[in-house]
SERO-861909 format. One record per residue (C-alpha): y, x, z. Coordinates in nm, 2 decimals, always signed. Each point is the difference from the previous one (the first is absolute). Example, Ala and Ser with C-alpha at 12.3 -4.5 7.8 and 13.67 -1.06 7.14 Angstrom:
<rs>
@y -0.45, x +1.23, z +0.78
@y +0.34, x +0.14, z -0.07
</rs>
This chain:
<rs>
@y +6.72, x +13.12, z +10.43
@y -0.03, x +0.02, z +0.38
@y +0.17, x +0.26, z +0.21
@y -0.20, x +0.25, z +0.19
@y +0.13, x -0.16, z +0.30
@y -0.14, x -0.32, z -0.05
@y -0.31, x +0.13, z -0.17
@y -0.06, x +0.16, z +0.37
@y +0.12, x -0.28, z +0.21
@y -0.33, x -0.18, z -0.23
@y -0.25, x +0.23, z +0.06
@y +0.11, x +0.02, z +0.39
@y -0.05, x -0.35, z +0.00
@y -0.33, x +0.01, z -0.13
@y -0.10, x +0.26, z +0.23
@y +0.14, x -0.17, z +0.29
@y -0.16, x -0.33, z -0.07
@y -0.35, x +0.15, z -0.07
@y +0.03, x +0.21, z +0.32
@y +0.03, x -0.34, z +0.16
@y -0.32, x -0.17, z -0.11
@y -0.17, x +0.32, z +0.12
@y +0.14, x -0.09, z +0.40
@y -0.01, x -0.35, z -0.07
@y -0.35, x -0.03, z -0.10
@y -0.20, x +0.09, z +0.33
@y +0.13, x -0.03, z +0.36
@y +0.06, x +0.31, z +0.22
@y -0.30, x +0.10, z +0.14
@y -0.18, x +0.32, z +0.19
@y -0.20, x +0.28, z -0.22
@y -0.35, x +0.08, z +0.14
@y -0.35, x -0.16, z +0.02
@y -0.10, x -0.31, z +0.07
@y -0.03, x -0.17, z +0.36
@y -0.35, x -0.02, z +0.20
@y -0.12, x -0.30, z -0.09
@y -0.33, x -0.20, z -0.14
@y -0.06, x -0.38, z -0.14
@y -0.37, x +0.02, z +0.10
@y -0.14, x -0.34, z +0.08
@y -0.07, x +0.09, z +0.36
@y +0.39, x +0.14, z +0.03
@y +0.08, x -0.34, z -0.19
@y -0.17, x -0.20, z +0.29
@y +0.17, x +0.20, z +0.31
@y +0.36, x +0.03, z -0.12
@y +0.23, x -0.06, z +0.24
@y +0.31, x +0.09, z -0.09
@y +0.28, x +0.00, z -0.29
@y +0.00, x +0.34, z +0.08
@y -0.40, x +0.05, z -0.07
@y +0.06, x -0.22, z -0.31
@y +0.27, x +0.19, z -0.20
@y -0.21, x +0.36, z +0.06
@y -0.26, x -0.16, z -0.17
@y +0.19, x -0.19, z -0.26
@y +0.22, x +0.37, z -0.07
@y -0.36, x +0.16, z -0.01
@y -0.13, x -0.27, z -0.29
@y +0.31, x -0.03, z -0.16
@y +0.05, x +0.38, z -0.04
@y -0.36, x +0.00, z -0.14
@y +0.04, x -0.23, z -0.26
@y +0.17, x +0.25, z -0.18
@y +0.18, x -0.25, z -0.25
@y +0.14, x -0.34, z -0.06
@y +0.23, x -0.20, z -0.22
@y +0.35, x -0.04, z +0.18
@y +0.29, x -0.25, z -0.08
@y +0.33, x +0.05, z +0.22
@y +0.35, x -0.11, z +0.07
@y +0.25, x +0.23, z +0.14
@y +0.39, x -0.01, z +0.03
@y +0.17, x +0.25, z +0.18
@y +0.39, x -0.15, z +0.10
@y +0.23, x +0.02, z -0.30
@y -0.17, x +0.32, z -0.15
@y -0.35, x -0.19, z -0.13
@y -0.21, x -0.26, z -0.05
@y -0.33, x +0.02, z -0.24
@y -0.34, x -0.11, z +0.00
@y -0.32, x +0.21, z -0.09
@y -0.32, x -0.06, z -0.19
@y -0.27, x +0.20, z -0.07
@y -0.35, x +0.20, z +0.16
@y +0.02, x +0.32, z +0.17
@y -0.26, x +0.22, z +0.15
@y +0.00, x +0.22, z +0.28
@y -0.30, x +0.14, z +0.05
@y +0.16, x +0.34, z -0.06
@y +0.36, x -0.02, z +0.00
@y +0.17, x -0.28, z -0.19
@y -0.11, x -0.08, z -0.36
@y +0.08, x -0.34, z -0.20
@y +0.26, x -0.18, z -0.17
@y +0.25, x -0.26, z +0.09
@y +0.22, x -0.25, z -0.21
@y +0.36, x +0.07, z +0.22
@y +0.24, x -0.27, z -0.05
@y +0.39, x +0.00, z +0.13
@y +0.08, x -0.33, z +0.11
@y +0.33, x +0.07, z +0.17
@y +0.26, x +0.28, z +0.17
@y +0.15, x +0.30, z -0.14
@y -0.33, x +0.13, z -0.11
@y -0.10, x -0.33, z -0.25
@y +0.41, x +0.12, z -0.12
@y -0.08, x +0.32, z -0.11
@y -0.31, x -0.13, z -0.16
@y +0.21, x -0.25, z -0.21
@y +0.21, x +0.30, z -0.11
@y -0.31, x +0.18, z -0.12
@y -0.11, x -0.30, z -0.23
@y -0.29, x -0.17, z +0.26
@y -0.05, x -0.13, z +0.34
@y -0.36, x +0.06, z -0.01
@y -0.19, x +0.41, z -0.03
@y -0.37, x +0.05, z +0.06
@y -0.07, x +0.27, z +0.26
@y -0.31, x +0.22, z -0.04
@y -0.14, x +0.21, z +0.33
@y -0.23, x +0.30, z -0.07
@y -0.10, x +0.23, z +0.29
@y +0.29, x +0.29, z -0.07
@y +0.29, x -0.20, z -0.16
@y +0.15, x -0.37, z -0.03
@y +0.12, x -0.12, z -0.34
@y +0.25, x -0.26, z -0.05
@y +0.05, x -0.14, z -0.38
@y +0.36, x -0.06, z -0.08
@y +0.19, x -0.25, z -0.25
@y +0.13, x +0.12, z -0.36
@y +0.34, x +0.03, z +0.08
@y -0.09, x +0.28, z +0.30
@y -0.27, x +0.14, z -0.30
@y +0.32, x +0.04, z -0.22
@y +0.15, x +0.20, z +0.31
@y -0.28, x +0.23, z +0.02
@y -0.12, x +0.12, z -0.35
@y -0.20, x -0.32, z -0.08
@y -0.23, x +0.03, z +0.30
@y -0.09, x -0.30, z +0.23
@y -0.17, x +0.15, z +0.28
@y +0.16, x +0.16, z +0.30
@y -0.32, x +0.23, z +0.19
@y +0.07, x +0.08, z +0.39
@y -0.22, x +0.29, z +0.10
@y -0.04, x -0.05, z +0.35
@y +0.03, x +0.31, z +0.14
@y +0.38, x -0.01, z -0.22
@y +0.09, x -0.33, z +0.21
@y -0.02, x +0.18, z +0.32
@y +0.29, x +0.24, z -0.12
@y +0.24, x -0.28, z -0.04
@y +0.31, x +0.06, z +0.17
@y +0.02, x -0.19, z +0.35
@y -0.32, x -0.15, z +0.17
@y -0.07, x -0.24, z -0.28
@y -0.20, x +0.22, z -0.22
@y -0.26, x +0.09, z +0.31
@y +0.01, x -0.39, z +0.08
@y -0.14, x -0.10, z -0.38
@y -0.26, x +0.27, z +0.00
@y -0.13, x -0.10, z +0.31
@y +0.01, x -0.38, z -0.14
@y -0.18, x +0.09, z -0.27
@y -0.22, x +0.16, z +0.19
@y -0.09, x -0.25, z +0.28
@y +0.11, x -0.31, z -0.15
@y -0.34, x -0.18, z +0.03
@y -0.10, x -0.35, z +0.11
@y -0.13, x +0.14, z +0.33
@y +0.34, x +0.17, z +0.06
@y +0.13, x -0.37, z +0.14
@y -0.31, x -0.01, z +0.27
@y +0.07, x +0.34, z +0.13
@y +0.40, x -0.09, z +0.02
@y -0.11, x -0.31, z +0.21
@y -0.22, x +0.18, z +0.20
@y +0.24, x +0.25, z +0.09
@y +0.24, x -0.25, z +0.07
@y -0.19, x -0.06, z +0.36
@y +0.09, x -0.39, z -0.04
@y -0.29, x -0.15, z -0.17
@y -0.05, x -0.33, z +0.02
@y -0.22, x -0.27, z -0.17
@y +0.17, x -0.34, z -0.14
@y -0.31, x -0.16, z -0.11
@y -0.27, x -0.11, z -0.29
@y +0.27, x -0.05, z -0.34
@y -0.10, x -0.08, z -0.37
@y +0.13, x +0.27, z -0.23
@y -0.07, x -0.04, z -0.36
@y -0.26, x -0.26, z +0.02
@y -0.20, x +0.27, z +0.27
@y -0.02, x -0.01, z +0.39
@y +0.19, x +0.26, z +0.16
@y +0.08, x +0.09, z +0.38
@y +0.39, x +0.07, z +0.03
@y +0.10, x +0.28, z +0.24
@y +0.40, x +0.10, z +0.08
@y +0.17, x +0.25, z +0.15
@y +0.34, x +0.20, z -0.01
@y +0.07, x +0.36, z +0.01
@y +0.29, x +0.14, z +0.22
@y +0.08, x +0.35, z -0.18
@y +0.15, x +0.11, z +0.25
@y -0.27, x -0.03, z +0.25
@y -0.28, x +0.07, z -0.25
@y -0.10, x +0.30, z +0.17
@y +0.04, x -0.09, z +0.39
@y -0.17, x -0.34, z -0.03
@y -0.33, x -0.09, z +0.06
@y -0.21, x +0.00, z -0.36
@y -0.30, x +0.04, z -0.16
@y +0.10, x +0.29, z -0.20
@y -0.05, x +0.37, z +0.14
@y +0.34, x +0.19, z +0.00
@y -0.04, x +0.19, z -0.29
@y +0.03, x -0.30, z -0.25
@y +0.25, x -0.17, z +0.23
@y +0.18, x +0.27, z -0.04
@y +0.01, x +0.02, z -0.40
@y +0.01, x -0.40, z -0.02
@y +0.34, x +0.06, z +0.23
@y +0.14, x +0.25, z -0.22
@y -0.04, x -0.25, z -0.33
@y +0.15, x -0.26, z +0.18
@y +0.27, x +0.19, z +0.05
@y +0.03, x +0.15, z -0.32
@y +0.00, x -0.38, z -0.15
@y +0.28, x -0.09, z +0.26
@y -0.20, x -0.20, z +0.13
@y +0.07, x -0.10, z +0.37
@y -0.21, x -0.31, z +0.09
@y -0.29, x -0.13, z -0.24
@y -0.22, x -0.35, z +0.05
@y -0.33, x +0.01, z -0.17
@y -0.23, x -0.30, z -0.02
@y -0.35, x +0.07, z -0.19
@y -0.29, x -0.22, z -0.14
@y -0.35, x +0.11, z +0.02
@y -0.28, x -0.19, z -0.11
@y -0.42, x -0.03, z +0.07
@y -0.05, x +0.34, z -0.14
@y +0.29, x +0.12, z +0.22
@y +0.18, x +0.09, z -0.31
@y +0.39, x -0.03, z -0.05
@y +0.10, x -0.32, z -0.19
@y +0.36, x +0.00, z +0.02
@y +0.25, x +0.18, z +0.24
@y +0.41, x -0.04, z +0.06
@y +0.22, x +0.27, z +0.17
@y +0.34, x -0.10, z +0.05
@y +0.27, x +0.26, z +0.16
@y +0.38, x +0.15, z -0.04
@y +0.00, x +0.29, z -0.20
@y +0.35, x +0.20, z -0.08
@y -0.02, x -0.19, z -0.33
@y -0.03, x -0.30, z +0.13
@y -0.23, x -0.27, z +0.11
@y -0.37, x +0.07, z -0.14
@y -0.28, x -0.26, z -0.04
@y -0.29, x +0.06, z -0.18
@y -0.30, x -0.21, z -0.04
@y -0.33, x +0.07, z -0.17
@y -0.32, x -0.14, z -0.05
@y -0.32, x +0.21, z -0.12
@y -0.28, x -0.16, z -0.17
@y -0.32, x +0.12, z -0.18
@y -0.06, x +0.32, z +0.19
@y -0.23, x +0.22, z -0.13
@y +0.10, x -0.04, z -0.34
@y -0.03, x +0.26, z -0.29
@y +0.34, x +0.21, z +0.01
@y +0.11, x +0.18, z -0.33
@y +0.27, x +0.17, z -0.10
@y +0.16, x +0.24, z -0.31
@y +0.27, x +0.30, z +0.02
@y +0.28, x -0.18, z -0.27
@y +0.00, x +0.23, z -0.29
@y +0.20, x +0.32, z +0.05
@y +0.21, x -0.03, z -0.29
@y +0.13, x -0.34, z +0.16
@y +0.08, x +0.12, z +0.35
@y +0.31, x +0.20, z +0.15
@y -0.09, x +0.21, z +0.32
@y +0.20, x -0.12, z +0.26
@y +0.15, x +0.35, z +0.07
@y +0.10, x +0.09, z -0.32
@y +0.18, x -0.33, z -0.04
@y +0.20, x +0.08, z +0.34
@y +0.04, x +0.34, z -0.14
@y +0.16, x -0.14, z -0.31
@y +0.23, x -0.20, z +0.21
@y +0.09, x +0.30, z +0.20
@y -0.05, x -0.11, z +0.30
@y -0.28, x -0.01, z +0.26
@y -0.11, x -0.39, z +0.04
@y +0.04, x -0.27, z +0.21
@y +0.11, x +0.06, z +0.35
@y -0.01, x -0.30, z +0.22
</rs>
């Protein structure tokens, strides 16, 4: 029989490692609406600029409202994983994803609690992150972990504010507006991206002087994309988009230094539009994330 010390040093694990894929699975971005912007044929004919193009394609790919996603992300030693799945955001973020740990401390933990690979479900109040069997043995036979959103932002430190708003914001568009506020946007040229042909723009983001440089965000969400930088440790961030004919997002990678570590994460978002669906796991299977701190006796994950 396993000590209580170990038992908790398990279910830390789990909550750590879930915690993760919640950060890891969007890139920082401001809160707020979307960008002026229009894909009107007449605006199609008399854009000039990268500038003009990424309003529009933020405006048309915030529309959408959904779209299958499949990502790669590794963040230094602590993470890497890959992602599958739809998700919606047409209010808030709904869907589900297939997460799988690939490497780091995180895919570690996940060994220790019996699988590498949890599916993620996001409903507009609360995340849900299945666990293995071993951490179900740990916690009265239940599989699920639920994260109310509002009880992320009361983690200790400025990690639990810096989920929440990931959860919140952590849409396709989010990648535009961070290259737009970067005030160094620049076309590369016409690429193929999954068979499709796609304009690739570039730029990087100086944290630092996010909110003294000239960009093509008003000061307000310059302000709050500043303050989730900073709250990822994140100093200096590269971000290099693909937008296609519908000035939709195809793919996007953001690379930068975090106080983990390196981050890269690349995605690619296909069949927008499509029909979103997703279930509350059964009650009787889930463990509320503050009741399982609680029965730790401690307060959560700090850093």
């Amino acid at each position: 029989m396993k000590s209580t010390s170990v038992r908790r040093m398990t279910l830390s694990a789990a909550v750590a490692t879930a915690l993760a894929a919640v950060a890891a699975c969007g890139s920082p971005g401001p809160s707020g609406d979307g960008l002026a912007g229009g894909n009107t044929a007449e605006e199609q004919t008399t854009r000039v600029s990268p500038v003009a193009a990424l309003r529009s394609a933020e405006k048309s790919t915030a529309g959408a409202e959904s779209a299958k996603v499949r990502s790669t992300t590794t963040v230094g030693s602590v993470m890497s994983m890959t992602a599958e799945g739809s998700l919606g955001w047409g209010d808030g973020i709904t869907g589900t994803l297939t997460l799988t740990y690939t490497g780091g401390t995180a895919a570690d933990a996940m060994r220790r609690l019996g699988s590498t690979s949890m599916q993620a479900r996001y409903l507009s109040d609360a995340y849900y992150a299945r666990m293995g069997d071993i951490f179900a043995e740990q916690a009265g036979g239940k599989h699920w972990i639920k994260y109310a959103y509002d009880d992320l932002a009361g983690l200790g430190g400025s990690s639990g504010v810096y989920i929440k708003d990931q959860m919140r914001n952590s849409t396709p568009e989010q990648s535009v507006k961070l290259l737009l506020a970067s005030g160094d946007v620049r076309k590369v040229g016409e690429e193929r991206v999954s068979g499709k042909n796609t304009t690739h723009y570039t730029g990087t983001v100086e944290v630092a002087d996010l909110v003294t440089r000239s960009s093509h965000l008003d000061a307000s969400r310059l302000a709050d994309l500043k303050k989730q930088l900073d709250q990822a440790g994140i100093t200096t961030e590269t971000v290099d988009i693909w937008v296609n004919d519908q000035d939709l997002l195809v793919k996007k990678v953001e690379k930068g230094d975090t106080a983990n570590g390196t981050m890269t994460s690349t995605a690619y978002y296909s069949d927008y539009g499509v029909w979103v669906s997703v279930q509350e796991p059964p009650a009787a299977d889930t463990e509320d994330f503050k009741a399982l701190i609680a029965k730790q006796g401690g307060s959560g994950p700090t850093s």
